[in-house]
C-alpha positions as CSV (number, residue, x, y, z in Angstrom):
1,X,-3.3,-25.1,54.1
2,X,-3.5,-27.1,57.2
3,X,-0.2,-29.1,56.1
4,X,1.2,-25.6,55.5
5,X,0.7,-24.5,59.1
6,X,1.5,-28.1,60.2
7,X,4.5,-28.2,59.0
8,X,5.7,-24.6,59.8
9,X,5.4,-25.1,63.7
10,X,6.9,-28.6,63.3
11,X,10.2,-26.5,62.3
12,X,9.7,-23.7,65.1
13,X,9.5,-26.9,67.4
14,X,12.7,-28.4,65.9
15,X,14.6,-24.6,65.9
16,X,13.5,-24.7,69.6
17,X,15.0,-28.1,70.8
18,X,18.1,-27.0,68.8
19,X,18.4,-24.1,70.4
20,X,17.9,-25.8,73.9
21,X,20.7,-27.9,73.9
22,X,23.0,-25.0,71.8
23,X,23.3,-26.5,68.7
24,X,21.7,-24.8,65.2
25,X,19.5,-26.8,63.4
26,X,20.9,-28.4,60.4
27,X,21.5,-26.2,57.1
28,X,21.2,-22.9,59.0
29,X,24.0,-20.5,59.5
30,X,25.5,-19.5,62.5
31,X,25.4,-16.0,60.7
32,X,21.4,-15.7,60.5
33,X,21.8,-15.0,64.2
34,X,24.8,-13.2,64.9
35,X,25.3,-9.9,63.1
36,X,28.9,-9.4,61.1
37,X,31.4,-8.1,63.7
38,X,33.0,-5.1,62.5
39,X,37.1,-4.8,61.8
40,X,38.1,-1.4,60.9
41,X,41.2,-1.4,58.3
42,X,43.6,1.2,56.6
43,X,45.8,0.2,53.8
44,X,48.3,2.5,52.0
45,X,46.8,0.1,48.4
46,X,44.1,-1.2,47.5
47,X,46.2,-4.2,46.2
48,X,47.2,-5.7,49.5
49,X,43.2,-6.0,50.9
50,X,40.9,-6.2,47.4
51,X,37.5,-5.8,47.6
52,X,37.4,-9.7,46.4
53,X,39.3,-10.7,48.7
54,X,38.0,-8.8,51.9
55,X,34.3,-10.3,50.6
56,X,35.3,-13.7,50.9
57,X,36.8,-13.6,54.0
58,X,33.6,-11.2,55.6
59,X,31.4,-14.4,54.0
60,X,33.5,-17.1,55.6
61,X,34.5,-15.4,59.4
62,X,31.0,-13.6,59.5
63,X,32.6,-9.8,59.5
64,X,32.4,-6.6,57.9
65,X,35.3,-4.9,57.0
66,X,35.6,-1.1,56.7
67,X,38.0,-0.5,54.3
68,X,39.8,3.0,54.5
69,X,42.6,3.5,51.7
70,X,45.0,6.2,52.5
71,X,48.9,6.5,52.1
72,X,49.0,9.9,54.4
73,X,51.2,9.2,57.0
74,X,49.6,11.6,59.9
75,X,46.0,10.0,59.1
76,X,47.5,6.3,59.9
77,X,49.3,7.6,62.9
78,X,46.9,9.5,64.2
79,X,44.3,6.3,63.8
80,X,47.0,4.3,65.2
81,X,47.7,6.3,68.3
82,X,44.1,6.8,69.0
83,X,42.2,4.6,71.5
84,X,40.3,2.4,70.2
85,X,42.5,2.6,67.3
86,X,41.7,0.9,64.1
87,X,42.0,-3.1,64.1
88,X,44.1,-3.6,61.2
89,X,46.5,-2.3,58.6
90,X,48.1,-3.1,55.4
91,X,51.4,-0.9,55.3
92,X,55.3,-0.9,53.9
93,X,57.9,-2.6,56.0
94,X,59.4,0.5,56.5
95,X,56.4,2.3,58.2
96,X,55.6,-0.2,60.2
97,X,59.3,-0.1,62.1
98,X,58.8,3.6,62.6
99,X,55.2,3.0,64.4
100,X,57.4,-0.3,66.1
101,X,59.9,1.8,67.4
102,X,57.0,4.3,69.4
103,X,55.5,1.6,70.8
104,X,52.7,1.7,69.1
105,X,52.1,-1.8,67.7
106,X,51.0,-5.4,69.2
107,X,52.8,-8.3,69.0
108,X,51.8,-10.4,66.5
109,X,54.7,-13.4,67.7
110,X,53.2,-13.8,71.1
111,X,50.1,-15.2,71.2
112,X,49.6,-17.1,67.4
113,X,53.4,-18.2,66.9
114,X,52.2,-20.0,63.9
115,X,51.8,-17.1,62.0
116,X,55.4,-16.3,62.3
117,X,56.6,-19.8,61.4
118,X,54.9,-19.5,57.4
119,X,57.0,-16.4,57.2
120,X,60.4,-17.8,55.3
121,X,63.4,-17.2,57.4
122,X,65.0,-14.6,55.2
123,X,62.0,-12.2,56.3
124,X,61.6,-12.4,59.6
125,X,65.1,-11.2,61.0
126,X,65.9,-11.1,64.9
127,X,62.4,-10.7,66.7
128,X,63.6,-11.0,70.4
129,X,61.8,-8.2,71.4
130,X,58.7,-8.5,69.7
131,X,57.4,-9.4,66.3
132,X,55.4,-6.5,65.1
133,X,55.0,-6.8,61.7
134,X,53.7,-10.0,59.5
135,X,55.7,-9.5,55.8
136,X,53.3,-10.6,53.2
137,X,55.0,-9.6,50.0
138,X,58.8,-8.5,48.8
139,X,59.8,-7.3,45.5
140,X,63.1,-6.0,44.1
141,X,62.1,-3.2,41.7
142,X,64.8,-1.8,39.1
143,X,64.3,1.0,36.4
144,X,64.0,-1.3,32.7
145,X,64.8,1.2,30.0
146,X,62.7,0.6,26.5
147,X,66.0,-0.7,24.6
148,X,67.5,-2.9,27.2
149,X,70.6,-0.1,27.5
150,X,71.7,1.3,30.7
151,X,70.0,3.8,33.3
152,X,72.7,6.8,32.4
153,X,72.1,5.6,28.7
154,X,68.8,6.2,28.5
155,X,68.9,9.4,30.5
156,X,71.4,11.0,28.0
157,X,68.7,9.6,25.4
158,X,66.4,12.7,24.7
159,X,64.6,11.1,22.5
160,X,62.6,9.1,25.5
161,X,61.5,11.4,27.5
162,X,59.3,9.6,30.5
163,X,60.3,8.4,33.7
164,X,57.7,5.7,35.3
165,X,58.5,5.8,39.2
166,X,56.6,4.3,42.1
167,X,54.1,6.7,44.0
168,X,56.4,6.4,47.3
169,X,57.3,9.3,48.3
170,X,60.3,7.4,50.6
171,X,61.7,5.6,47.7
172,X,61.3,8.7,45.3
173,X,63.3,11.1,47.4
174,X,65.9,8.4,48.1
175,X,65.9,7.9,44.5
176,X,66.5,11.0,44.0
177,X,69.2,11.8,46.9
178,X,71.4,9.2,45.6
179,X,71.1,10.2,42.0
180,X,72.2,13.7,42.7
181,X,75.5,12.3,44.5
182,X,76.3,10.1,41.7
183,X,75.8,13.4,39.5
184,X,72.9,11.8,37.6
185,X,70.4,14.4,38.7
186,X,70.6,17.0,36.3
187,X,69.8,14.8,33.5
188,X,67.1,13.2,35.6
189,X,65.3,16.0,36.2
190,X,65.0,16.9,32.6
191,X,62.9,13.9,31.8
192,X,59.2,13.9,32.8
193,X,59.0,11.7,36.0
194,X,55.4,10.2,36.2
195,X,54.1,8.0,39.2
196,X,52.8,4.6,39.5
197,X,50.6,2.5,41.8
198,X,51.6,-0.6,42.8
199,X,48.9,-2.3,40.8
200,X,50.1,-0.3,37.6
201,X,52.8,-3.0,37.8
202,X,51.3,-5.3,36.1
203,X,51.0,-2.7,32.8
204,X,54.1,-3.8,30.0
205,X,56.8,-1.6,29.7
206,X,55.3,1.8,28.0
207,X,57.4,2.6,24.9
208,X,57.5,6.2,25.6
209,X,60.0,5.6,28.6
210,X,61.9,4.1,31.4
211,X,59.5,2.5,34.1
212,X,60.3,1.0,38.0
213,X,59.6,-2.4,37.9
214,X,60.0,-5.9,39.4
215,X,62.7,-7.6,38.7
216,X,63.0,-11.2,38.6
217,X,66.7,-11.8,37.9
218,X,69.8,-10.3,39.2
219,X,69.8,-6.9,37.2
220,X,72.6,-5.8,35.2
221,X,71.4,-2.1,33.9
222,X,73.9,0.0,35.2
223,X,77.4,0.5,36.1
224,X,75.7,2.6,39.1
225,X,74.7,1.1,42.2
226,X,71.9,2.1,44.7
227,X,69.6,1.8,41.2
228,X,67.1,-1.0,42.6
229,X,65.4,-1.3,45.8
230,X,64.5,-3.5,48.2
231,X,60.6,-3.6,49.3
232,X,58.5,-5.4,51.4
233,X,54.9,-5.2,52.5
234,X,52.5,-6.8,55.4
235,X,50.2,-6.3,58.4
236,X,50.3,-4.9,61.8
237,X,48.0,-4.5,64.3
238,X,47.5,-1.3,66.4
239,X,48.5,-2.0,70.3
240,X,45.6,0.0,71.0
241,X,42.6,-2.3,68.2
242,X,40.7,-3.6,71.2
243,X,40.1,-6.7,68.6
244,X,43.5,-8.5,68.4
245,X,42.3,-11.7,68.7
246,X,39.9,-11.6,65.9
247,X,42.4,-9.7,63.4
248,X,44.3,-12.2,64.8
249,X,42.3,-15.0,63.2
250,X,41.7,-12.8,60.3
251,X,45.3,-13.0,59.7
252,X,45.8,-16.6,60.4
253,X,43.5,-17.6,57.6
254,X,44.4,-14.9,55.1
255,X,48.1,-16.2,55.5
256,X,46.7,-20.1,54.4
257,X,48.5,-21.4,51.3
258,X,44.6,-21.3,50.1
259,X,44.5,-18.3,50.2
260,X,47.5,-16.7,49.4
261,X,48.1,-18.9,46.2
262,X,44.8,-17.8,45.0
263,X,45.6,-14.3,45.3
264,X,49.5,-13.9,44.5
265,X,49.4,-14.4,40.8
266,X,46.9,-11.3,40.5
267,X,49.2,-9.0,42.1
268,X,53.0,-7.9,40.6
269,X,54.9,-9.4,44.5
270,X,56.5,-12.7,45.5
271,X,55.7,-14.2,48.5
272,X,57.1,-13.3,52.0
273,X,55.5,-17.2,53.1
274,X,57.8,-20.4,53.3
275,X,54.3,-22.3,53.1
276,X,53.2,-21.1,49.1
277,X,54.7,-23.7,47.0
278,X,51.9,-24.5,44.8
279,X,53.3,-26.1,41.3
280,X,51.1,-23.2,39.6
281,X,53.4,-20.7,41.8
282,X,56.3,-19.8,39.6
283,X,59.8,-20.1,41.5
284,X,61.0,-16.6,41.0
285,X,57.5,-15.6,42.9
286,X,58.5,-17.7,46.3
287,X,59.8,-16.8,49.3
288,X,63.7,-18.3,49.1
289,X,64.0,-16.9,45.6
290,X,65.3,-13.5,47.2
291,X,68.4,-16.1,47.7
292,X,68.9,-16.0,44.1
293,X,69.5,-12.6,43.9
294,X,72.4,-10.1,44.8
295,X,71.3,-7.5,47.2
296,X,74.5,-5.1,47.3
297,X,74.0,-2.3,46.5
298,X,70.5,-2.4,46.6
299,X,68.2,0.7,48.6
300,X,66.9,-0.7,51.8
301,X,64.5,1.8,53.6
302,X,64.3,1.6,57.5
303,X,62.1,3.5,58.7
304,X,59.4,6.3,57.2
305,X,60.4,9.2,56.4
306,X,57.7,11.9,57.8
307,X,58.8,14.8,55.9
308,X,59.7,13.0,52.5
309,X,57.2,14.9,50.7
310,X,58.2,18.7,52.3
311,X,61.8,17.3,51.2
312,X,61.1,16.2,47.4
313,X,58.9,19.8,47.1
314,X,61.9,21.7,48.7
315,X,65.1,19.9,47.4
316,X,63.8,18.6,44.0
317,X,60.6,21.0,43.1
318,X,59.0,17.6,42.9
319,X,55.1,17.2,44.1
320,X,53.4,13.9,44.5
């Protein structure tokens, strides 16, 4: 008992010396002491910011994220405009040049340059006025039809009768725009169109249908252009987060190769980041394999949309 007690002041003693001249004493984290900083976060998927993932990095940066998952527009803006607004969020390119365009976004260039130099070339475009969006992941999607034959083909087909599109309602109504001036609508609109997340990507191709999917060589469906699309996805952070500096180094070690070729192969995107060249990284999932593949043609949204949905409910009777 009295080696018990000995013992036990002995290491209050040593804890106090260590904290005298502002070290910790060996073994003990710096995280018994400080409690978890808190980062608040939207992200339109669950896919960019997994639970797996966010867990690791609250365990090795000593945060706590709180995760809010929403793809309504006015609930981002409105958490973006706010002040404090939320620290961090995981968002298309597309929105994130409509919130860059109000002035609403910090630049992410400035102050940790590095993070822009693991971005390939081919993604980060002319930044002279700010770089206000950090492109994680790209993907050229295209419609794959169950027998290999061509978009009209299996339209005309009424035997397969299901259309698997992504839940965007941007891409959907530009879909659905430019099918009705190439005079593909009508027949479109007789198949049933069902939606699908992002991480419904990874699913095979259902046999009951047509399905939007990634495409990893230069697709040769259909006679009709405008069928693919071009996507991208990243970060921003809020001008108004009063914690840039720490999303800032949230960021910079998310973007690691570590971390990003740990994470890649369990999503359906290729990698916006010149730095992920890991030999367990296929090549059609890197950065400069976008220079493989022909973009005429292709659907490249610029900015969001804010009354896609009111359009696809009023022009299309479609509700997502």
């Amino acid at each position: 008992m009295k080696n018990a007690v000995f013992w036990s002041l002995f290491f209050l003693i040593c804890m106090g010396v260590g904290f005298l001249h502002g070290v910790l004493p060996q073994g003990l984290s710096r995280s018994y002491f400080i409690s978890p900083t808190k980062v608040q976060v939207l992200t339109t998927d669950e896919i960019f910011f997994h639970p797996e993932l966010r867990e690791r990095l609250e365990d090795e940066l000593n945060v706590k994220f709180s995760v809010t998952i929403t793809r309504d527009w006015d609930a981002i803006l409105a958490n973006t405009v706010s002040s404090p607004a939320v620290d961090l969020i995981f968002l298309p390119s597309f929105w994130a040049s409509t919130l860059a365009h109000q002035n609403l976004l910090a630049d992410i260039a400035g102050p940790r340059k590095e993070l822009l130099q693991r971005v390939a070339s081919d993604f980060t475009g002319k930044y002279q006025e700010g770089f206000y969006f950090l492109p994680f992941y790209w993907m050229k999607t295209g419609i794959k039809t169950p027998g290999g034959e061509s978009f009209p083909e299996f339209l005309k087909n009424k035997k397969e009768s299901v259309l698997f599109l992504l839940a965007d309602e941007d891409l959907l109504l530009k879909h659905f725009q430019v099918w009705k001036e190439q005079g593909l609508w009508d027949l479109v609109a007789q198949k049933k169109i069902l939606t699908l997340q992002l991480d419904q990507l990874l699913r095979e191709l259902p046999k009951e249908g047509a399905m939007e999917a990634s495409l990893t060589k230069e697709f040769k469906g259909s006679s009709h252009p405008q069928l693919s699309a071009l996507l991208m996805w990243g970060a921003v952070i809020p001008a108004n987060s009063s914690q840039k500096n720490l999303v800032l180094e949230i960021l910079d070690t998310l973007t690691t190769p570590e971390y990003q070729e740990s994470t890649l192969l369990k999503t359906p995107f290729n990698s916006t980041f010149s730095t992920v060249t890991g030999n367990e990284i296929p090549l059609q999932r890197r950065a400069d394999f976008i220079r493989d593949l022909q973009l005429k043609d292709t659907l490249i949204l610029e900015g969001k949309d804010q009354d896609a949905k009111i359009k696809l409910k009023n022009d299309f009777n479609f509700i997502l």
